[in-house]
N, C-alpha and C positions, 0 to 999 in steps of 0.2 A: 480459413474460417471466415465468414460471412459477417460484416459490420454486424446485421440485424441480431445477432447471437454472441456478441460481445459487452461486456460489462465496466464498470467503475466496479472492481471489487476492494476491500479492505481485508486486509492480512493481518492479526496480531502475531508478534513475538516474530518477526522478522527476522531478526536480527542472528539467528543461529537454527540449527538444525532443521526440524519438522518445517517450520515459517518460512525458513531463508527458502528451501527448494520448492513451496506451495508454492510463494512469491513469483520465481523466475520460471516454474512450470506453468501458468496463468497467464506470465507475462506474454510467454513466449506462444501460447494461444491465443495472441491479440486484444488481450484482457486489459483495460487501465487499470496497474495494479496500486495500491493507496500499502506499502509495507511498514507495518507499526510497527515503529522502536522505541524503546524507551531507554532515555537517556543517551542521544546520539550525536552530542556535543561531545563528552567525556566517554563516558565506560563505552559503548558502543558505536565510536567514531570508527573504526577498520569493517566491521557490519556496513556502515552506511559507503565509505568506499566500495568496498566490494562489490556490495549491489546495484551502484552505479559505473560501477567498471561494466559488471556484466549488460549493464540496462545499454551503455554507448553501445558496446561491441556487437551488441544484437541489435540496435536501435529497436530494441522494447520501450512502450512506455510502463515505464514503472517508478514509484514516486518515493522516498522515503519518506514518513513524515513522522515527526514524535508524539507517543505515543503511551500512556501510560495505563492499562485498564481498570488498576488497581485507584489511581486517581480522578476523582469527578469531574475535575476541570480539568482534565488531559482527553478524558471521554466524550467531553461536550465539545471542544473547543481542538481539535488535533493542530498541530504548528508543524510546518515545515522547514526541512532547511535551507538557506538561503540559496545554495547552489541548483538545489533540485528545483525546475520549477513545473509549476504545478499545467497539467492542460488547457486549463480555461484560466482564464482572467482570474478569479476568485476559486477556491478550494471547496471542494462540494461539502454538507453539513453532513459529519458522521453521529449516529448515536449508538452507544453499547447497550444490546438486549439479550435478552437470555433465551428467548424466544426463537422457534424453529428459523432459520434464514427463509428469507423469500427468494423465490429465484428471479433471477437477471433475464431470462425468456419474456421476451415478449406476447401479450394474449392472444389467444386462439380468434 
């Protein structure tokens, strides 16, 4: 796939079923993938392995970062883990909307 057709995408609920294989299917389309977990210090630290076992072993970029949707301040502000680190210098600004997604295409 073609840099120009490639994205920073975010992923909620990473951390297990539907998320986890959105996550590493995007990735593995050259996607920077941004995969939100919530609570991935404790309850979902083997999620955040995992997804960084698979991110080396493909040399994906794909990022874990916590992630709560339910919380305002996990929504404004997403934290990563210390290990993962992030593509740029600084982590891009995410915000939760309810709103149709925009696409990642570039304009015509």
């Amino acid at each position: 796939m073609s840099s120009d057709t490639t994205g920073i995408i975010l992923v909620t609920g990473a951390s297990s079923d539907f998320g986890a294989l959105i996550a590493r299917a995007l990735a593995r389309a050259d996607h920077t993938v941004l995969a939100g977990i919530r609570q991935p210090a404790t309850r979902n630290t083997r999620a955040v392995e995992d997804l960084m076992h698979y991110a080396a072993g493909r040399n994906a970029n794909l990022h874990a970062v916590e992630l709560d949707v339910i919380s305002p301040t996990s929504r404004t502000s997403p934290r990563r883990r210390p290990r993962t680190p992030w593509p740029s210098a600084r982590p891009p600004k995410c915000r939760a909307s309810s709103s149709t997604p925009r696409s990642t295409s570039p304009a015509p």
